[in-house]
VEXKEDREN-626240 format. One record per residue: residue in one letter; x, y, z of N, C-alpha, C, CB in turn. Coordinates in steps of 0.02 Angstrom, whole numbers, plus 50000, padded with zeros to 5 digits. Glycine has a CB too. Layout:
BEGIN
AXYZXYZXYZXYZ ...
REM end
This chain:
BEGIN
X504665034548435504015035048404503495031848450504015031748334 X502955034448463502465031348530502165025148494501735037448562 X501985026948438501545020848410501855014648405501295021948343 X502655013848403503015009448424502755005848492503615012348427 X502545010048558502455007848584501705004048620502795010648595 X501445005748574500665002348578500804994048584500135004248496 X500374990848614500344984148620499984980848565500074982548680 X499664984348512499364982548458500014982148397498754987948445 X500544987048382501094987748371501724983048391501094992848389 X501644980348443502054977248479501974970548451501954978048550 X501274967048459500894960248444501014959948364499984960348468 X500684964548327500894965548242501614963148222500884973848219 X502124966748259502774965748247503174957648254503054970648294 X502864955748332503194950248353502744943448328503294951048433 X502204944748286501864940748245502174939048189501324943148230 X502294945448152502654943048084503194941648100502724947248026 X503684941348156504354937148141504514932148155504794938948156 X503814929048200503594924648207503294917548136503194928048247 X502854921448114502614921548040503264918548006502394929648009 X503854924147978504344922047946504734916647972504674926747934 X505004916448032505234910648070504894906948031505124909948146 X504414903548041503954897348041503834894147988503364898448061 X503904899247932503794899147836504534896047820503664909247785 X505154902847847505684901647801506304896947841505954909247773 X506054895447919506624889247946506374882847923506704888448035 X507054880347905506904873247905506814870047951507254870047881 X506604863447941506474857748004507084857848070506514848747962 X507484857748028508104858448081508204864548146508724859748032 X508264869948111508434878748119507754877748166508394885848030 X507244875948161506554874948214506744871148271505904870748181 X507254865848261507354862948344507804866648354507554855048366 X508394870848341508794871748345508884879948360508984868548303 X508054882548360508014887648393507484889248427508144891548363 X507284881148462506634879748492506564886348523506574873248544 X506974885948606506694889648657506884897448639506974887048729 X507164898348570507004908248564506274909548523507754913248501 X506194903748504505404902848478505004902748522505214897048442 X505054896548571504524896948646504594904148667504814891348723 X505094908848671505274914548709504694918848672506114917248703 X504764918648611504334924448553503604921348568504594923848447 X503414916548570502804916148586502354916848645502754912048570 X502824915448692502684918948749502614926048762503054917348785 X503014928648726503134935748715502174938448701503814936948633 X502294935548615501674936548593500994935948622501684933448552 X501134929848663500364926848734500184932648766500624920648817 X500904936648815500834942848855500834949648822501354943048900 X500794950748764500394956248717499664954548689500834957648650 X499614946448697498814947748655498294947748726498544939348584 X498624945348777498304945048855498264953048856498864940748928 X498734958348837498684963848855498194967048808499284966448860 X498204964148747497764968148693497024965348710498014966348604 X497054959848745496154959048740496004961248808495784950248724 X496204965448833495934970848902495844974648857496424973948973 X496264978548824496404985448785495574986048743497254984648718 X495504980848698495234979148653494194977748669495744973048637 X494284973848743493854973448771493404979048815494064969448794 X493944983248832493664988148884493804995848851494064986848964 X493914995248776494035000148753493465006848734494324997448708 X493395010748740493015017048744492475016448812492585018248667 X492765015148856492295012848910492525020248963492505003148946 X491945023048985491985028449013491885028749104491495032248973 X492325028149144492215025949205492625031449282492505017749194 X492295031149300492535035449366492975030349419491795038749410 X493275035749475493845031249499493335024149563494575038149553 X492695027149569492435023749621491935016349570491905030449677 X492415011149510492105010249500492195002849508491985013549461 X492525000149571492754994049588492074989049566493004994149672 X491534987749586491154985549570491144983849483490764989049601 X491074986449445491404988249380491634982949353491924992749382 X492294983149406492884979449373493074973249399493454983149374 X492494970449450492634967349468491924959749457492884971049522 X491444962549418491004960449372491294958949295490494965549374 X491654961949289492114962049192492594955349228492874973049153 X492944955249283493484950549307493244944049291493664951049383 X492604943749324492004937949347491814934549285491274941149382 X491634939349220491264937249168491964934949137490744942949128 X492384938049128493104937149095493504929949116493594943849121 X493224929249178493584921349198492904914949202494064922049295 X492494915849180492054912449162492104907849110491664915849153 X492114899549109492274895949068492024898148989492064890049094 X491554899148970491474902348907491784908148882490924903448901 X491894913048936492344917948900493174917348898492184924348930 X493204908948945494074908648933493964904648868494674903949003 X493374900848859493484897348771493454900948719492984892548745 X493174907748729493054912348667493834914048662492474919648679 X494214918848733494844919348723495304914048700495024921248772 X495394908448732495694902748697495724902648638495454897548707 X495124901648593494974901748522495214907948476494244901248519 X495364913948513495634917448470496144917448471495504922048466 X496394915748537497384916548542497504909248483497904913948662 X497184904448478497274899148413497134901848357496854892948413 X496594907048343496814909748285497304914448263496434911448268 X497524918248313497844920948317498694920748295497644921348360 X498564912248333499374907948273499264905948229499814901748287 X498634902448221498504900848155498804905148083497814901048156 X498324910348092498254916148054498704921148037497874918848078 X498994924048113499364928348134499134934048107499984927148124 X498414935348098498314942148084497864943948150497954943548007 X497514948448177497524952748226496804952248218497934959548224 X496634956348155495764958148154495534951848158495394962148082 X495654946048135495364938448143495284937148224495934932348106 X495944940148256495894936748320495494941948362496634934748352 X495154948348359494834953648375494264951848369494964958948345 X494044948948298493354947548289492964941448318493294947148226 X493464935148332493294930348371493304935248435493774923848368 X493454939048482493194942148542492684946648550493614944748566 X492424948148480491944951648475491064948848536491924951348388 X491094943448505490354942148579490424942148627489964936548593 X491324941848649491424943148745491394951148760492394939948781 X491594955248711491754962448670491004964748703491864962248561 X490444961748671489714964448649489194961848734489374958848551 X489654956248732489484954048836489464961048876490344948548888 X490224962948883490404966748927490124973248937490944967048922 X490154972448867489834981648851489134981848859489944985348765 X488594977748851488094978348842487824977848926487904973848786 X487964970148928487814968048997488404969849071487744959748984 X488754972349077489094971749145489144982649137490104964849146 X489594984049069489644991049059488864996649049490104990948994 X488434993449020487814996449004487344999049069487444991148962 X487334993649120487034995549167487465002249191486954989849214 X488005000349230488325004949254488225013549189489155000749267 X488445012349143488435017949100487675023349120488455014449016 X486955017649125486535021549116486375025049199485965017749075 X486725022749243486825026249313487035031249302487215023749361 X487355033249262487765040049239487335047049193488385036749184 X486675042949184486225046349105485775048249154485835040649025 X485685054849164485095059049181484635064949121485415063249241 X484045062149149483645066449106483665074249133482885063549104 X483625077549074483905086949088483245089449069484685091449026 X482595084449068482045090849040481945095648969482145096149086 X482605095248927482595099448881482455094148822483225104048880 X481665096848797481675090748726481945087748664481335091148699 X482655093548644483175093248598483745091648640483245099548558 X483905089848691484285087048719484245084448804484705090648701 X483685077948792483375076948840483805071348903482715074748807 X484405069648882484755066248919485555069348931484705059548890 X485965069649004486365069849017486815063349013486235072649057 X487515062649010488025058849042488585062449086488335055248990 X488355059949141488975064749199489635060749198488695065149298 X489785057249163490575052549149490665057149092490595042149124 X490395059049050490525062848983490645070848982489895061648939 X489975071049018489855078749012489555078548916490825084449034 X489255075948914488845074748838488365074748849488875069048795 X487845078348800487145076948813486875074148745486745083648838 X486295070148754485945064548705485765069148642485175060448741 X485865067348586485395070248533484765066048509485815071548470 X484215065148513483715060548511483535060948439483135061948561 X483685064148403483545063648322484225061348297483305071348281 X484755058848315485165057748267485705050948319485535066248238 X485265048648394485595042048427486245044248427485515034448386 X486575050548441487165052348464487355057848531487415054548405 X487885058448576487955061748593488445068348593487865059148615 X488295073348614488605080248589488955084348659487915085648551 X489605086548645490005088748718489675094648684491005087948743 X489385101048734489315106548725489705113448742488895106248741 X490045115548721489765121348649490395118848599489805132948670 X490875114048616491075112748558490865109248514491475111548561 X490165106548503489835101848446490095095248426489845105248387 X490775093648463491025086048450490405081348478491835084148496 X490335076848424489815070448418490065063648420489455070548355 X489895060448487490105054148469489535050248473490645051548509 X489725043048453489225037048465489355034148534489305030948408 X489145032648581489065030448625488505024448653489075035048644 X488485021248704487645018448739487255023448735487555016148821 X486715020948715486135025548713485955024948809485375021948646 X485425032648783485375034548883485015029548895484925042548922 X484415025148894484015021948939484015015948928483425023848943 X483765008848981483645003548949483474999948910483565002348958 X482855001448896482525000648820482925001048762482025005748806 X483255006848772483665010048698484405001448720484145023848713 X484355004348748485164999448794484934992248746485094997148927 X484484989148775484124980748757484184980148674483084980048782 X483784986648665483624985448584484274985748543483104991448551 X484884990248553485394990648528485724984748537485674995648547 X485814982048595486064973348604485714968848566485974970148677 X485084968748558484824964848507484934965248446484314964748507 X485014972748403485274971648369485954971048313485014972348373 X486584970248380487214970148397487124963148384487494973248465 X486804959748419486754951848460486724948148375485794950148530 X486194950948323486034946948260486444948948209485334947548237 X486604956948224487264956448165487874950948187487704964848158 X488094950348260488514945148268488464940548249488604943748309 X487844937048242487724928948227487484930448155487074924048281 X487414935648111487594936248030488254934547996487534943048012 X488654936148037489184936448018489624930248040489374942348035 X489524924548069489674922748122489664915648053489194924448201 
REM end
């Protein structure tokens, strides 16, 4: 079954038996099966290290020449604040052992990347086509902008997605107000 093999699937799994371990061993059965415990958690470390790439750089649309790219996401990603945001979720992450808790604490490194390191690059990609019902291109997409409805459309099959909007302005204002639902909720 593939979905078995997702790293979101993987982390879920080796959480809850983790979870149960921890609830239903006694004091004893815990020293006494320290290092297959150290083993599972380690386990778990190198699936949630894998899920917050997955998680972070997810719907991100990029060509093969995009070293620069990825090597700005590296930079921001090993940056003392974004190893405390990560830190803080891999602790909730045991805490909790649920997933969306530890997703949502990565959400402002999430809203970093995309806005500020992915956004620029994205709108290198957004050319204006002149046509006033569909006045912006994406050449990573092959989508063009719908300006009455802040979505874009692959043509002639009519699939619509949400995406960065084409220009800076649009780019800023959407981070701003990304930036205050975060700290609503927060």
């Amino acid at each position: 079954m593939v979905q078995e093999k997702t790293v979101f699937f993987r982390l879920l799994n080796r959480l809850g038996k983790l979870q149960r371990n921890m609830q239903q061993m006694t004091p004893t059965q815990l020293v006494q099966y320290k290092n297959q415990l150290r083993k599972l958690r380690k386990e778990i470390i190198h699936d949630a290290e894998e899920a917050v790439r997955e998680f972070l750089l997810s719907g991100w649309y990029i060509s093969d020449s995009a070293k620069q790219l990825a090597e700005q996401t590296e930079y921001v990603c090993s940056a003392p604040d974004a190893k405390k945001t990560i830190h803080a979720a891999v602790n909730v992450l045991f805490s909790t052992y649920d997933i969306s808790r530890f997703l949502a604490e990565l959400l402002p490194l999430k809203n970093r990347l995309k806005y500020e390191i992915y956004g620029p690059y994205w709108l290198q990609h957004c050319k204006p086509t002149g046509d006033p019902v569909y006045p912006y291109q994406n050449e990573l997409t092959d989508m063009f902008w719908i300006q009455d409805l802040n979505l874009w459309m692959e043509q002639p099959k009519g699939v619509v997605a949400k995406m960065l909007p084409p220009t800076e302005d649009m780019l800023q204002k959407e981070y701003e107000e990304v930036k205050k639902e975060c700290l609503k909720n927060s």
